[in-house]
C-alpha positions as CSV (number, residue, x, y, z in Angstrom):
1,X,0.0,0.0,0.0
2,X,2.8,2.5,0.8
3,X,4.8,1.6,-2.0
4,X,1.6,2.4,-4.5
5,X,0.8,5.4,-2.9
6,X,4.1,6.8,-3.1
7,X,4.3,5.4,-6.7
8,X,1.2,7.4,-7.5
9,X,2.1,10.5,-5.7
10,X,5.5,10.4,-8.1
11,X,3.3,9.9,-11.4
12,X,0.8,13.1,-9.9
13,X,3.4,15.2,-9.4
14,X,5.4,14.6,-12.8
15,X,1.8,15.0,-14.4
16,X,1.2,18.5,-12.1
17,X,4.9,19.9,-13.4
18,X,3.8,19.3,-17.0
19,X,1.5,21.9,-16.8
20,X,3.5,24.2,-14.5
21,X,4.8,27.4,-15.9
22,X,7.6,26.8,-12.7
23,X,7.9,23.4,-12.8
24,X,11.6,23.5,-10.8
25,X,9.8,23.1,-7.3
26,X,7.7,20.6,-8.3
27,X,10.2,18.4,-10.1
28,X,12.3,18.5,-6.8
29,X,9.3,17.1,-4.7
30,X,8.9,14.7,-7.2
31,X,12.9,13.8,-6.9
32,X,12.6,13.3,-3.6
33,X,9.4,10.7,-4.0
34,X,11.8,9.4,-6.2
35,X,14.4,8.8,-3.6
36,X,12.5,7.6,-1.0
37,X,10.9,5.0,-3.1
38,X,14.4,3.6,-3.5
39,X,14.8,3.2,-0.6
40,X,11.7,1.6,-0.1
41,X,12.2,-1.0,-2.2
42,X,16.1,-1.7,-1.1
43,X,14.5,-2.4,2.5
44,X,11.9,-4.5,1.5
45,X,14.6,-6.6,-0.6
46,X,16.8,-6.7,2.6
47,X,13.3,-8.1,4.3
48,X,12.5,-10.9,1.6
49,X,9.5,-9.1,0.5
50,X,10.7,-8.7,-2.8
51,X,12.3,-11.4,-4.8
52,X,16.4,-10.8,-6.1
53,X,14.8,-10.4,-9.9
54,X,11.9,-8.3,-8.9
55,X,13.9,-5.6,-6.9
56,X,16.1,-5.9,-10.1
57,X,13.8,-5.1,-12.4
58,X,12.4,-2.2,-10.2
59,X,15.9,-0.9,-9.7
60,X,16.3,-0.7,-13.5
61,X,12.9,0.7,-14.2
62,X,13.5,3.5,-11.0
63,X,17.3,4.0,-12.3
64,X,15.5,4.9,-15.7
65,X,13.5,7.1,-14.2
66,X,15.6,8.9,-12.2
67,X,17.8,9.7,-15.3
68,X,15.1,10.9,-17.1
69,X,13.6,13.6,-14.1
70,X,17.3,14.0,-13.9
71,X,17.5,15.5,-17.3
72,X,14.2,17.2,-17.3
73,X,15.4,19.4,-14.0
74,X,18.4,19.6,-16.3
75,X,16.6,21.6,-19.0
76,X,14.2,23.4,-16.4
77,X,17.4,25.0,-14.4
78,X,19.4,25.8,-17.9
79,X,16.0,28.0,-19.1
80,X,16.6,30.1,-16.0
């Protein structure tokens, strides 16, 4: 439940900066969503909740993401 939640809360706010004329402060909430869920799912591999190939795939899939809001903040900062 938590780890949906905050999954959702990350998709809402990348969908909120879209529309954002500042979307800096935003993006940096949604960086930090970002972060925690790593976390997240690095503790609940440590706890066996989470298989060695599904915290894999997660990993790649939040890795991914991260470069991409990476490279969007990028962008945002430059046009300032």
């Amino acid at each position: 439940m938590r780890l949906e939640n905050l999954s959702l809360g990350i998709l809402e706010g990348i969908t909120t900066a879209a529309y954002r004329k500042n979307k800096q402060s935003q993006l940096n909430r949604v960086d930090e969503r970002l972060s925690l869920l790593k976390v997240i799912m690095r503790l609940s591999h440590e706890m066996k909740l989470l298989s060695h190939g599904q915290y894999e795939e997660a990993a790649k899939r939040l890795t991914d993401a991260g470069n991409m809001l990476g490279a969007w903040l990028k962008t945002v900062r430059k046009r300032k």
